[in-house]
Every structure is written in structure tokens, then in C-alpha cells.
N, C-alpha and C positions, 0 to 999 in steps of 0.2 A: 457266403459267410454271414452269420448272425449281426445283423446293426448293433451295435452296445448303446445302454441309454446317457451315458457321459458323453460319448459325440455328438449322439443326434442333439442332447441339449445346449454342449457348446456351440455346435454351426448355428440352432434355431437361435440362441443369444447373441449372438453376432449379428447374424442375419439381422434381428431386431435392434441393433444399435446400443445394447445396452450393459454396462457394467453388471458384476456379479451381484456390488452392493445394491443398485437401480431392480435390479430384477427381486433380490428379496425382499425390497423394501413393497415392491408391485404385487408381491405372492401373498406378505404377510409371513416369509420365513427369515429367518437368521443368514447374513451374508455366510457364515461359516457354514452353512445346511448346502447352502449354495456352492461352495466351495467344495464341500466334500461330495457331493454329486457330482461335479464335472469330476472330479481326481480318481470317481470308478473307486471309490474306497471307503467306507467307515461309517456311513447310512444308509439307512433299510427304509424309505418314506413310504404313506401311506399310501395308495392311489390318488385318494382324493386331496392331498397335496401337491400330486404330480398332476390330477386335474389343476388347482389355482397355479400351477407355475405357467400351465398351457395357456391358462386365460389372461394371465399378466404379460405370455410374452404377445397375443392376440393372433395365433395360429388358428388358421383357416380348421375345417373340417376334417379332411387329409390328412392334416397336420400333425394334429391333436392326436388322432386315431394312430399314426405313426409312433409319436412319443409315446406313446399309454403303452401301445404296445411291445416298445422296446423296454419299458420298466419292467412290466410284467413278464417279457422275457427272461429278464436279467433275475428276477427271483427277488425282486425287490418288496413285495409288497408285505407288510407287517408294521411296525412300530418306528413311531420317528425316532427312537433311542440310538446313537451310536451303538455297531456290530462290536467296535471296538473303538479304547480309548486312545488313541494312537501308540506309539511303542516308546512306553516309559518305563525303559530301562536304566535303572540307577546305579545297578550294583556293582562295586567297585572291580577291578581287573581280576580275573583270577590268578595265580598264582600257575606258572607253565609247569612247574618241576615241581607238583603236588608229590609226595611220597607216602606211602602206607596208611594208614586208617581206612584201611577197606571196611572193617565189621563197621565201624563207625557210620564211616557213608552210606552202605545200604541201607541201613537201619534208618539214617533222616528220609532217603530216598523212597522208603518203605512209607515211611511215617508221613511225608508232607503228602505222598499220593500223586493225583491229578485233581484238586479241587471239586473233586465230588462224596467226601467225607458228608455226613449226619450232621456235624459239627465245625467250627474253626479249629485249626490244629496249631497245636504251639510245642514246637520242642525249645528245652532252655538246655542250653550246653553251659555247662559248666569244669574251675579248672582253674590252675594257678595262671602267674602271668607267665608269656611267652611261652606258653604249651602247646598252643596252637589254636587258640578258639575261634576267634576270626576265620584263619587260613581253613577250617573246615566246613564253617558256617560259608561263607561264599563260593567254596569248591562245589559245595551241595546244591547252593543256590543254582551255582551255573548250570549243572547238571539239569536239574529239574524246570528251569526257566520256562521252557516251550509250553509246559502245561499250563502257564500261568500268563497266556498272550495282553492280559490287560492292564499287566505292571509288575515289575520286582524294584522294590522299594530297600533303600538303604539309611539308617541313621545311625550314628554314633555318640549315644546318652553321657560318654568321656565318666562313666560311675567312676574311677581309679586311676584317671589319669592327670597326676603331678601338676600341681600351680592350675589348677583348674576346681570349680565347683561344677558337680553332673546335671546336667543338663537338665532344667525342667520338666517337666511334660508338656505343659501348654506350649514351649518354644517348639520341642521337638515335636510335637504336632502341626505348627505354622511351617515347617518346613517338610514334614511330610502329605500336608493337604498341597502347598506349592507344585512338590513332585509330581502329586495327582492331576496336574493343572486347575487346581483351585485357584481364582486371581485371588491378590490379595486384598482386595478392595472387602471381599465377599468371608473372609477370613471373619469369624467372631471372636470376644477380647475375652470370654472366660475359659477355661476347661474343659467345663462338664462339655457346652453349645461345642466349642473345638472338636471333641473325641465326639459327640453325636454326629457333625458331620462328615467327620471321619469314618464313621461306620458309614455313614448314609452314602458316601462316594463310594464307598468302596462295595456296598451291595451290590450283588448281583454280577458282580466282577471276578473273576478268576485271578487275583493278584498274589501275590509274596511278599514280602516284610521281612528284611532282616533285620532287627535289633540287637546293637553292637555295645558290649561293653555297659550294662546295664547295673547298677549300685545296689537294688532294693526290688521287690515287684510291685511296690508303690507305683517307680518309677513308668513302669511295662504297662501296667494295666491300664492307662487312659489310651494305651495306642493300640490297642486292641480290634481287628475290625468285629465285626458283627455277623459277617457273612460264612457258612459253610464252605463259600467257594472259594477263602482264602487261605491262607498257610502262614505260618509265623516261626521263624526261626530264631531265640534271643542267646544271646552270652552274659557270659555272666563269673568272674570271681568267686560266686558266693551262688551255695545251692539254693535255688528259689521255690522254696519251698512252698512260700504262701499263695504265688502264683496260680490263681484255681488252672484245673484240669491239662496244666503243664505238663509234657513226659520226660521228664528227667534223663539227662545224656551228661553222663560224668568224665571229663576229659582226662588220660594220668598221661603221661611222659611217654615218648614210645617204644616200643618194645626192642629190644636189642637189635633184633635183624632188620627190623624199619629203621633204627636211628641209623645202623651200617649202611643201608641202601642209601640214606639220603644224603650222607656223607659223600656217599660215591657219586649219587646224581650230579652234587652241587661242584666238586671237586673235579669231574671226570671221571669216568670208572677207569683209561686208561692210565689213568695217576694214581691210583690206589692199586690196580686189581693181583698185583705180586704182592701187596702190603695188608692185608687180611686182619692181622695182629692189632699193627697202626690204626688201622681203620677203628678197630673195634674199642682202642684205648683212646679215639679221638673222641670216641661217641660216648664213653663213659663220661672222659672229661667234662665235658659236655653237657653233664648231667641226663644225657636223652632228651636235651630239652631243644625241641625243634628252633625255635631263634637262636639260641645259641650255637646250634651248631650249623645254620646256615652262614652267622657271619665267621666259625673258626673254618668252613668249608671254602667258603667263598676267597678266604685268604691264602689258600692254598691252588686255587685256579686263577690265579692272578700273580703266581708267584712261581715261574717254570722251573725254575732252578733249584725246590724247596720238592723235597718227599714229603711224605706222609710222617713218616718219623721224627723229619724235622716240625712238623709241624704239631703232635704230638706233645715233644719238648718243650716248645714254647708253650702251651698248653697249660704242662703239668706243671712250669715253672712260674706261670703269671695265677697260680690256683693260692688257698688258704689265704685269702683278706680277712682279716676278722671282722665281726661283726657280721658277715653275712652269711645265709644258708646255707646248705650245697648248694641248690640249682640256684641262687643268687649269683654265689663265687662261680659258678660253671658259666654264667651269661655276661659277669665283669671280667673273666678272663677271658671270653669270646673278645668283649669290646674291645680291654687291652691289645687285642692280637693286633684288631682289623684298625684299630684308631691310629695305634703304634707307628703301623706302616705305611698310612698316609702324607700326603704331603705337606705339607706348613699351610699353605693356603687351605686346602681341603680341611685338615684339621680347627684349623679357627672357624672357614664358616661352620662345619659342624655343631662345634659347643655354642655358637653364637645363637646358630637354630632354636637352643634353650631357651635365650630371650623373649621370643613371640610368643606373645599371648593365644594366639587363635589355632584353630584344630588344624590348618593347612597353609599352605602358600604356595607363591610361583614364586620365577624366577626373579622377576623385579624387585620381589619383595627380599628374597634371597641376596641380591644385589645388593641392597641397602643395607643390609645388619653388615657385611662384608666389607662393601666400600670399595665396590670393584665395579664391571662393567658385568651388561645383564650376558654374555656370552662366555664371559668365565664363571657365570655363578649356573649358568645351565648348565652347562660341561660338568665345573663340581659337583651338581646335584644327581647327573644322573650315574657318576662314578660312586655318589656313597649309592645309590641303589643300588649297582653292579655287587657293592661289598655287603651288601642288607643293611646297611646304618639306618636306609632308610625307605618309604617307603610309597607307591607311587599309585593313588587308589585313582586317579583320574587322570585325564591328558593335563599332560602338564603341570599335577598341583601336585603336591608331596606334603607327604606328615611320619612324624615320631612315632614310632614304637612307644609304646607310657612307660616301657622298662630303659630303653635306649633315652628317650626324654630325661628322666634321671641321672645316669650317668651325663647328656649333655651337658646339664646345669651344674653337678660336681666336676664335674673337669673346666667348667668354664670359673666356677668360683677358685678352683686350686691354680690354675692358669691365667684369667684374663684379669689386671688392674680395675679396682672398680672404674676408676676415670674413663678406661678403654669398654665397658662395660656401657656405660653412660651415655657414651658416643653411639655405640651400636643403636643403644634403645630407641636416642632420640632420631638418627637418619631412619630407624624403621617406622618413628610418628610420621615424621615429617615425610617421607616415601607417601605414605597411603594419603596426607592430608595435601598434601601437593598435590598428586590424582585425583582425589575428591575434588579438590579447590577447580580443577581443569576441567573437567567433565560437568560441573555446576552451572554454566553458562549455556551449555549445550541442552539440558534439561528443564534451567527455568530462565528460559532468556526475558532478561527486564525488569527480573527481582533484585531487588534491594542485595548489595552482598558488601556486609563489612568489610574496610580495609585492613589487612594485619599482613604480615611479609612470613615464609615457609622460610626457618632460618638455615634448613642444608636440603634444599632440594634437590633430588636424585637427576643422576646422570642418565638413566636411562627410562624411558616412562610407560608402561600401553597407549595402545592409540584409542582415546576417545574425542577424538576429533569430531565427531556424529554424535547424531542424537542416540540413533537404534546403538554405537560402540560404547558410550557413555552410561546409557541404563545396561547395557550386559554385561559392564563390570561392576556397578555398581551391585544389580545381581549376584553377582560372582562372589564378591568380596565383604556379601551385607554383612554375614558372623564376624570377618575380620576388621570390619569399622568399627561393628558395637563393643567387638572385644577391646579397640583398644583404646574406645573413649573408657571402658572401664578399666580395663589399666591406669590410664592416664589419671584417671581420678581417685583410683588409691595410691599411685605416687604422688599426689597435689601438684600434678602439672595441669593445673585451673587452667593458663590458655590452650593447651592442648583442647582438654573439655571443651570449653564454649565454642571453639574453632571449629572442630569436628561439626557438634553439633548444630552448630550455623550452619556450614555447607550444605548438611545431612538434609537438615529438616522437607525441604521439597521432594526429597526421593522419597522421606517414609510416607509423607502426605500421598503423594499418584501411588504410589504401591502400595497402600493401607497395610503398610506397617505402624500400625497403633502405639498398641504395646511398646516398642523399641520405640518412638518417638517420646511418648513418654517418661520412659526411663531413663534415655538417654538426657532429654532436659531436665529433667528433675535433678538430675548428677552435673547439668550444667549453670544449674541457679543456682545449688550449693558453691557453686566454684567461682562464679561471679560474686558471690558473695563477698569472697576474700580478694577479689582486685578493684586495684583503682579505673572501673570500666564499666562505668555505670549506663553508657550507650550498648555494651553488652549484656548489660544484663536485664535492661528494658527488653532487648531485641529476645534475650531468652523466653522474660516472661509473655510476651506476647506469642510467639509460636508454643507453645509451653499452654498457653490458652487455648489456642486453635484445637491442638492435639487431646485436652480433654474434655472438648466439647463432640469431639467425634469418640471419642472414650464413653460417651453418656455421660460423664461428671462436669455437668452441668453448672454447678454452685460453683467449683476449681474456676471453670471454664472463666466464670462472670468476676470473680474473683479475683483471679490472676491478669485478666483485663484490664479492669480498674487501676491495681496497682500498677502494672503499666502503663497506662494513660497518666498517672498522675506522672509517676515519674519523666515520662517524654516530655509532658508539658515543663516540667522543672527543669531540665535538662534544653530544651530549646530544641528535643529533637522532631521536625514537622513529619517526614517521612514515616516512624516510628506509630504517632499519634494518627495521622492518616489512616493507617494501615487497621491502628484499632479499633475506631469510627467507623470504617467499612463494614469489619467483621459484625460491629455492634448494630450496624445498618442491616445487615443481613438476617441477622437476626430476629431484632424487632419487623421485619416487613416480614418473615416467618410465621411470627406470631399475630400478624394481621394489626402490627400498629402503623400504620403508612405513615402518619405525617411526622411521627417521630423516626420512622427511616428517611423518611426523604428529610429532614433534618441533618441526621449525622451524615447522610452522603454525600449533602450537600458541601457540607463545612469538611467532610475530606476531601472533594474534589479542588477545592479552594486551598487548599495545604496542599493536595500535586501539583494544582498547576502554579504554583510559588517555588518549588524546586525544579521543575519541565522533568517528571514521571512519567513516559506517558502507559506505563503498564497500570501502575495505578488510576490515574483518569479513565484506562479502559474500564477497567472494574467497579470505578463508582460509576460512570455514564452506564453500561448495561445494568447493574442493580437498580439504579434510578430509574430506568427504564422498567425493571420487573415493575419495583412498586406502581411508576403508571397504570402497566395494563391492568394490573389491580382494582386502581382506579377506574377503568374502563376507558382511560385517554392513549388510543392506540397510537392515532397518529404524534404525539407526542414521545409515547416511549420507542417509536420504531427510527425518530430523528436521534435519540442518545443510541440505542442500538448500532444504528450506522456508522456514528461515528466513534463507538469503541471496537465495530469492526474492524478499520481501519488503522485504529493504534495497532491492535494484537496483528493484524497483518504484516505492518511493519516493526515489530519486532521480531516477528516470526514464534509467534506461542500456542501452537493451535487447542491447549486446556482453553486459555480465553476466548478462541474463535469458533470453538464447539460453544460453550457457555452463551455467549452471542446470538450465532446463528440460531437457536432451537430458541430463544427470545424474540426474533426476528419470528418466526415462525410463528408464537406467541401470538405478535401485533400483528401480522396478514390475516390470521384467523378470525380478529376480531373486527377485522375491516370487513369479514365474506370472502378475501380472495384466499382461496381455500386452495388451490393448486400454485400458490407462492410460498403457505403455510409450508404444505407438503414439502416443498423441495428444500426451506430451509433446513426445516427436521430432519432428513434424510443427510445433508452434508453435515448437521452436525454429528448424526448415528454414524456415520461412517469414520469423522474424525475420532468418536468416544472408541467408537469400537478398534480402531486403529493404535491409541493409546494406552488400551488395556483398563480405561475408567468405567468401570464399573458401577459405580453411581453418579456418573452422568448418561452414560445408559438407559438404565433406570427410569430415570428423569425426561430424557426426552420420546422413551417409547411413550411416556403416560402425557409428554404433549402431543405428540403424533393422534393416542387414541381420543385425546378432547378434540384434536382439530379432524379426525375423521367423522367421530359424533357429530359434529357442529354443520358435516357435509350430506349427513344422513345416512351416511354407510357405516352402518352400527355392528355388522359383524367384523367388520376389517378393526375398528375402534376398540370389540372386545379381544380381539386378539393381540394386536397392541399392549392393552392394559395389562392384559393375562401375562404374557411376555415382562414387561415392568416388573408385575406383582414376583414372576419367580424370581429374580434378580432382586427386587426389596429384599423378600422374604431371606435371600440366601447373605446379603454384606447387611441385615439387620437395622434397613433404612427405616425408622418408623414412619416419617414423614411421604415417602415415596409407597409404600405397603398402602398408607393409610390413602393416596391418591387414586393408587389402580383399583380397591377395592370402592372408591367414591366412582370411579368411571364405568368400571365392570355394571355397578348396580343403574346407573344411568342404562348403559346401552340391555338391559335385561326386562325393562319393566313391560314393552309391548309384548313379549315373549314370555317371559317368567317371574311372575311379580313376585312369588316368595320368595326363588333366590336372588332377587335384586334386594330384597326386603334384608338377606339374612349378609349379604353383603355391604349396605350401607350401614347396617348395626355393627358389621368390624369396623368398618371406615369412623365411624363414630366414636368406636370404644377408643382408639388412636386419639384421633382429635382431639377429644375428652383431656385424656393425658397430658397432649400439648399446650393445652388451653389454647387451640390455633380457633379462627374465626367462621371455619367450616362447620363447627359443631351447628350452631345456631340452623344452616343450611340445611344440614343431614337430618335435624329434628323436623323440622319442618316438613322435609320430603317423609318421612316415613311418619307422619302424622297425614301427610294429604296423599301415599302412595295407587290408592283409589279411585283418586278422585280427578286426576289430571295426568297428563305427562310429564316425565321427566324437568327439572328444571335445565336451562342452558348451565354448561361450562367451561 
């Protein structure tokens, strides 16, 4: 039997004593490149990659020849590009008991193809509500998925759906680059940059796109890919005409003998099939309109004792509400049927469902507008799906109809007390800010976290007892946090806002959620505004800073600092004030002002250690420590390094132990011990890469390649840098771009002076920008590029 090169590489990695992350760090490749080579799946490497993996693991002759030759067996050789991007499939459940639109389906079936079209293909389906646009758009998706192995993609733009404004493009692109496994760190804050790297991911991929529920083709056109090899399926209310090169699929009602069949499907055909007549006046009733006549079907399969005739009757008795359509009256006396003969419980959570702001929920959340336990509200949820009330696009998550959403909210205003109303809302704040508040310490243990009390916190909760349980509901549930701190802020429940977004602020920061950090504090300085909590609204404006200094809004950033500062000092709050000194420390030592960082850092370590912080004192002893090396006083910043290693160790925060160690790494390099450098680097690359940080990544490939330069092995150093540079280039780090192209042009001058030349002239134009201290450096070198080597860095 043929060897495969995944074995032979894990036994030779073993054999050699060495992690996956230790080997790629030895190769010069990505622990994930590493990863996907032993898993036999999802990389194609070059040879001469699978040479430097041989030389890293230090196989004999045999060896080597062995390895090589099982790669090349295996048909590997070609492009380090993933074959594929693993299986990111989005698209919500299809629907079991599809009935009729056959012309329909071939026809998109025809149209999306196998992604080998001249062009990108977009069909816009269009069509009243509850016609069926969705249920055909994903029927087809399913169908056609296989041809599309590198992703089918799902969003819901909510164009038309009740107590909701449609979704932007820029959001619905952060959440369709997510899908793509874009991190978010890497995510950029405008439009235009968004949809370009939308297209840019999505080249040369064989993907799907369904676009759900779309308002305008405003809306459609930034999500657009660019690639011939994808397909786009949109909906849409309203014909989209402006839509360039759109094929138009106009959805009506269905036709008589389908609306009968589907009647039958959903009822039983041995419950109808003597009732022909029945049948055929259920489906009138009905309008022929597919949602309506699943939930008048569905109540007749759930109802043994009930004909077709009887159900009919009811039908044509709960018809003619005024004010509405036909096919409106045909869908509210669907609901009447199916709401009618629910139970008391089932019926209130129903209409209560109205309340929630966000596109989805589980069952906990379901629990809380209730006010029951989370096993009667999962039970309840999956019986209104059994009747269609509602509707179930993911394991476990459930959402509204936008026509049934409607009727929710009228039946709950004609039925529930607003008091009883009130109640729901606030156990469904207090449900998710309870979770938030729980999972907050698992996330950022050692931060600062306001005191405030959850005043009905739920009976039953998910477990985010962990760290990895904590960020994946966090995940899970990001649209339903941001939705309800805006809720909460056009009801003026101000502490709702600021609470939320206290909690929040650390998850959007590691997930570079920007945008939403900003937003969301912006709505929560408005709201401190109006209480007596001016410790809160310091604490706003301080993270509220942070967040548009990563925004690019620089002047806010410095701004909003200030007035925070001023106020913690008024207020006597030291922790507060600390925290802004840091940031302000970090800053200036940025910009190459040392003595006024090592100023501010000093005088906040002096306010931690007056409260005993020790998260804080980690943070200013390692800043303190950058600025050092700065300096060129290694052994002095390698003594603060230490010992903020130690704090962050004992709180257990490994953001600040990664930050640290590749610091540490820093001060060995500057001593010569260059195989202590190495290793600190490495554990911090492993930590970064662990937590999904993206721009600490970044940052310590481009220490990694100064401390390889510094050892003389200059090609390892430019790949490093190279490594950095795409990772700047991609989360938009100017400062980290402007490093790996400063390092790149270092390790190029004995080999390639003019691209070292045309490298450190990028490096330059950055700096420039920044007004960082490097500029002066880079001039110099490309004034003497001639005439000597490289300077150290």
C-alpha cells in the first residue's frame, strides 16, 4: 500500500519531539499549514516547502527522500493556496415537504449552473410576502450546493421585516466575510475596503450566496462577489430592477393543483384523499398562498378528529377582516386557525416572540419573555414549528415569519397588559445582560467590571462556564446584544445601555468588532448622560476612546480621553485614570516619545498599585518595558517583562501573556541570546494564534523577523516579515504594514537593493503619516542604501 504524506509527516514529527506549532515555527510555515497537512485535507504545498519542513524536522538523507517522495505521490505539488476553504456551509435547513415550483427550480438550477459561467450569476426572485421566496431560494440552494464545495452563504438584509430597519450593507458584509472565515480583527470599518475584500475572498472560489429578504439593489450590490465562479441567489418584495445583469424570477401564488398537493403533503394525503372538493376550497381559502396554507394544513394534521371540511369551515368563517387583502385575510385566517387552537402557554410565548428585537433566538431567550423554565419553552418552540407559526433555520435558533411577526405584535397588543408587556421586555434585557455579565470574566479576567445588580435574572442560563463556551455565545448571540442595547436606548432604559455595553466592550475589542463598539458606546454616552453615574460614564468615555482610536479617529480617540481623564480625576476614580495614562502611554511611546511614556506609565502604575490591580500593573510594567528596549536598556525592560509575566499568569489572561512574552523576546534579542528570543516569540505566536488576535499576530511575526535578522538568517526573517506584512495589509494595521515592509527591506539589500529600496520607500510613506521616529531611520538608509549594509533593528 502507497505511504500517504500525512503519516509519514506525523510519525517524522513525533519522532522529532515536536508540536505542530514548534515545527512551523522551525519551517517558516503557519501552525494551520501544519495542521492541514497532517489532516490529509485542504493543502496543496510546494516541494520546496515540504523540503524546509524536512530540514526543520532534521531528517537524515533516507528520510527526506522518503518524505519528498510521499508528497509527490500524493499529488501534492503545486500552490500553497488551500484546495479548499473548508465546508462553510450556511444555508439554513431546507424545508422536507417542498411542493410544486418545479418550472421555477430548473430554471435557477439552470441558471446558477456549476460555477463555470463567463460571468457571476445573480438571480433576484421576486414576489409578495409569504409566497414563498425564501422556501425556493434555499430549496435551490440545496439542490445545487455540491457544485459550490468552497461555501454557500446565507444573509438576511430583514428589507420588510416589521420593527426592524434593513440591514445595512457594511454590517451584512462583516457577517458574511465571518462566514468566509475572515477573523475579525482583519475585518476593515468602511464599505467600499469590506465588499473589496469580499470579492477578494471570495475569488477564485466556487461559492453560493443566498441574499434573503432584500429592500432595494442599493442594498445587494456591495455584496456582490466578483468572481465568475460564484452564484447569487437574492429575494426580494420589490422587482429589482436596477440590479445590473440580474435575471429576473417573478414569484405569483401557486397554481391550483400545487396549492392542492401541498395541502395534501402537509395534512396527509390519507386525510384528504376522499375530500378533493375540501381540498381544493382550502387552497382557495388560502389564497394559494404557500404560508398560509401550511399553517391552515398543518392544523388539520394535528387535529385527528377534524376533516377537511371541517377545516374548510373554519377557514371560510375566520375570512373577510377588513382592511386587509385577499392574500393578507387568507394568511390572518391561516393564523387565526392555527393560534386559536393552541394552548394558553404556547399562545403567550407566541405573541410575546413579538417583543424581541433580534432576527433569532433559542430557547433561553424564549424562557425569559415567558417566564417559564428553558424545557417548557423548547418544547413550546418546537410545537409552533410542527404548526408553521414559526420557523427553524438553525439547530436550535428559531425566527418569525415578517408576515406572522405582525400578527405576533397585534395579538400581543390586543391581548397582553402593557405592565405584562413590560415585564417580558425587561426579563428578556436582563436574560442576555445576566449571560453577558457571566461569561465576561471568563473572557477578560482582571478587568475592571462595574458594580450594578441584574434585577430578574433568569432561571435558566447556557453554560459559559469556559472561556472557548463564553466567546461562542458570545458569537452566537453578537446581533442579539447589539440589537438590544438599541432597543434599550430608544426606550431610555440608559442603564440597560451602559451595562450592556460595559460588559460588551472586551469581546468587541479581541473580535474587532469596531464598528459595533463604537456604536454601541456612542448610544451609551448619550445615556450616561442622563444619569446620576458619572463613574459610568467616565468608564464609557474611556473605552469609547480606545474604540476610535482603532477606528482611525484619532482626534475622538485623544478627545474622548481627555475628557475622561479630567473627569476620573474629579470624581476620585484611580482605576479609571490609570487605565487612561496607559492607553496614553502607549501611545506616545508609538510615536517615539519615550520619556513622556515612561512618564504616564509610571504615574499609572503608582494608581494600580494603590488599589492592588494586578492586571493593570501587568500592562504598565510590560509597556514600560517596551519603551526600555526602545531605549536600548534590555536588561532593564526584560526585569518589568518578568514581572508582568507573572501577574497575567496569575490571573490567567493569556492577551497579556502573549503581549509579554514576544517583549521578552524583544529584550533576549537585544542581549545576542537569539535562541531565547526565538522561543519567547513562538509562545507568544502560538498564544496570538490560539486566540484568534490577529493583530498581535502581526506584531510578533515582525518581532520574530528582527530577531532572525539580528541572527543572520535573513531569508527565514523575510518570510516572517512577508507573513506580518499580509496579515497588516489584511486588519489595516498601518503601524505593523509599515514594520514588515521596514524588515523586508533590511533582509533584501545583499540580494536586491532596488526592492529593498522600493520597500523601505512604503515603510517610509507610513511613518511619514505617523509622524513615528522611524522616519528619520528609513531616510537615512535609502540616502546611504549603497554605500553600507543594512542598519541593525
Amino acid at each position: 500500500m502507497q505511504e500517504r504524506f500525512d503519516t509519514v509527516l506525523r510519525v517524522y514529527r513525533r519522532r522529532a519531539g515536536l508540536t505542530q506549532e514548534e515545527l512551523a515555527e522551525r519551517a517558516g510555515l503557519s501552525a494551520r499549514t501544519i495542521r492541514a497537512l497532517e489532516s490529509g485535507q485542504g493543502r496543496v504545498p510546494r516541494m520546496a516547502s515540504v523540503r524546509e519542513v524536512a530540514k526543520a524536522l532534521g531528517l537524515g538523507a533516507d528520510d527526506q527522500r522518503r518524505l519528498l517522495a510521499t508528497a509527490a505521490a500524493d499529488g501534492r505539488e503545486g500552490s500553497m493556496e488551500p484546495v479548499s476553504q473548508g465546508r462553510r456551509r450556511y444555508l439554513p435547513y431546507g424545508i422536507p415537504d417542498f411542493t410544486g415550483r418545479s418550472n421555477e427550480v430548473a430554471r435557477l438550477v439552470e441558471l446558477v449552473g456549476d460555477g463555470s459561467a463567463s460571468a457571476v450569476v445573480v438571480s433576484a426572485i421576486d414576489g409578495m410576502a409569504g409566497v414563498g421566496k425564501t422556501t425556493l431560494a434555499v430549496h435551490a440552494a440545496h439542490l445545487v450546493a455540491e457544485r459550490f464545495p468552497d461555501g454557500q452563504f446565507y444573509c438576511d438584509l430583514h428589507g420588510f421585516t416589521p420593527g426592524y430597519d434593513p440591514v445595512d450593507p457594511a454590517s451584512a458584509l462583516e457577517a458574511l466575510l465571518r462566514m468566509a472565515g475572515v477573523d475579525g480583527a482583519r475585518i476593515p470599518h468602511s464599505l467600499d475596503e469590506r465588499s473589496a475584500l469580499w470579492r477578494t475572498t471570495l475569488s477564485d472560489r466556487r461559492a453560493l450566496v443566498v441574499v434573503d429578504n432584500a429592500a432595494d439593489a442599493a442594498q445587494v450590490r456591495p455584496l456582490l462577489p466578483g468572481s465568475a465562479s460564484c452564484a447569487v441567489l437574492v429575494t426580494s418584495r420589490r422587482r429589482l430592477l436596477a440590479l445590473e445583469g440580474a435575471i429576473p424570477l417573478s414569484l405569483d401564488v401557486l397554481p391550483a393543483a400545487e396549492a392542492c398537493a401541498l395541502v395534501a403533503r402537509i395534512a396527509g394525503h390519507h386525510r384528504v384523499a376522499d375530500a378533493p372538493e375540501a381540498v381544493s376550497e382550502i387552497a382557495e381559502l388560502c389564497g394559494y398562498l404557500p404560508l398560509a396554507i401550511r399553517m391552515a394544513a398543518a392544523r388539520l394534521a394535528h387535529r385527528p378528529a377534524w376533516t377537511a371540511q371541517d377545516l374548510a369551515a373554519e377557514l371560510r368563517a375566520g375570512r373577510h377582516r377588513s382592511g386587509l387583502g385577499r392574500n393578507e385575510q387568507a394568511v390572518s385566517a391561516a393564523f387565526s386557525l392555527s393560534y386559536a387552537r393552541l394552548g394558553p402557554g404556547r399562545q403567550r410565548l407566541f405573541r410575546l416572540l413579538g417583543l424581541h428585537p433580534g432576527a433569532d433566538l433559542d430557547a433561553y431567550a424564549a424562557a425569559a419573555l415567558a417566564g417559564t423554565d428553558v424545557a417548557t419553552a423548547r418544547q413550546w418552540l418546537e410545537e409552533l414549528v410542527d404548526v408553521h407559526l414559526l420557523e427553524q433555520y438553525g439547530p436550535r435558533r428559531y425566527q418569525l415569519h415578517d408576515l406572522l411577526r405582525r400578527h405576533a405584535r397585534e395579538v400581543l397588543h390586543e391581548t397582553e397588559p402593557p405592565a405584562r408587556r413590560e415585564e417580558a421586555e425587561l426579563r428578556l434585557l436582563d436574560h442576555y445582560l445576566h449571560t453577558a455579565l457571566s461569561a465576561r470574566p471568563r473572557v477578560a479576567p482582571g478587568q475592571r467590571l462595574l458594580p450594578f445588580e441584574v434585577a430578574c435574572p433568569p432561571a435558566d442560563t447556557p453554560d459559559v462556564s469556559g472561556r472557548s463556551t463564553a466567546l461562542a455565545w458570545y458569537e452566537a448571540e453578537h446581533a442579539n446584544l447589539v440589537a438590544m442595547i438599541t432597543h434599550a436606548a430608544s426606550r431610555s432604559r440608559n442603564e440597560h445601555v451602559w451595562q450592556y455595553t460595559h460588559v460588551l466592550q472586551h469581546f468587541f475589542d479581541i473580535r474587532g468588532r469596531t464598528l459595533a463598539w463604537v456604536t454601541t458606546h456612542e448610544l451609551a454616552l448619550a445615556a450616561t448622560r442622563g444619569l446620576d453615574n458619572r463613574l459610568a460614564h467616565a468608564e464609557t468615555l474611556t473605552s469609547l476612546a480606545v474604540a476610535c482610536w482603532h477606528a482611525g479617529r484619532y482626534e475622538d480617540a485623544f478627545n474622548r480621553g481627555l475628557e475622561a481623564l479630567a473627569l476620573c480625576r474629579e470624581i476620585g476614580d484611580a482605576w479609571g485614570e490609570a487605565v487612561i495614562l496607559t492607553n496614553f502611554g502607549i501611545a506616545q511611546g508609538q510615536l517615539g516619545q519615550s520619556e513622556e511614556a515612561i512618564d504616564l506609565h509610571q504615574q499609572a502604575l503608582a494608581l494600580y498599585r494603590g488599589i492592588d490591580a494586578p492586571w493593570g500593573e501587568a500592562l504598565c510594567l510590560t509597556s514600560l518595558g517596551a519603551v526600555y528596549a526602545r531605549l536600548g536598556r534590555a536588561a532593564e525592560a526584560l526585569d518589568h517583562h518578568q514581572r508582568a509575566l507573572v501577574r497575567y499568569r496569575g490571573i490567567g489572561d493569556p492577551w497579556g501573556e502573549a503581549l509579554t512574552l514576544t517583549n521578552m523576546g524583544t529584550g533576549y534579542r537585544q542581549l545576542g541570546r537569539f535562541g531565547a528570543a526565538v522561543d519567547h516569540h513562538s509562545q507568544a505566536l502560538t498564544l496570538s494564534r490560539r486566540m484568534g488576535d490577529r493583530r498581535a499576530e502581526s506584531e510578533v511575526l515582525n518581532d520574530l523577523g528582527a530577531t532572525y535578522h539580528a541572527a543572520g538568517r535573513l531569508d527565514v526573517a523575510r518570510r516572517r516579515h512577508q507573513r506580518a506584512l499580509d496579515i497588516a495589509r489584511d486588519i489595516d494595521s498601518s503601524l505593523q504594514t509599515a514594520r514588515a515592509h521596514q524588515g523586508i527591506a533590511w533582509t533584501l539589500v545583499p540580494d536586491d537593493p532596488e526592492a529593498a529600496r522600493a520597500h523601505a520607500k512604503q515603510a517610509l510613506a507610513i511613518y511619514g503619516e505617523l509622524n513615528a521616529p522611524e522616519t528619520a531611520e528609513l531616510t537615512a538608509f535609502l540616502d546611504t542604501l549603497d554605500q553600507g549594509p543594512a542598519p541593525a533593528h
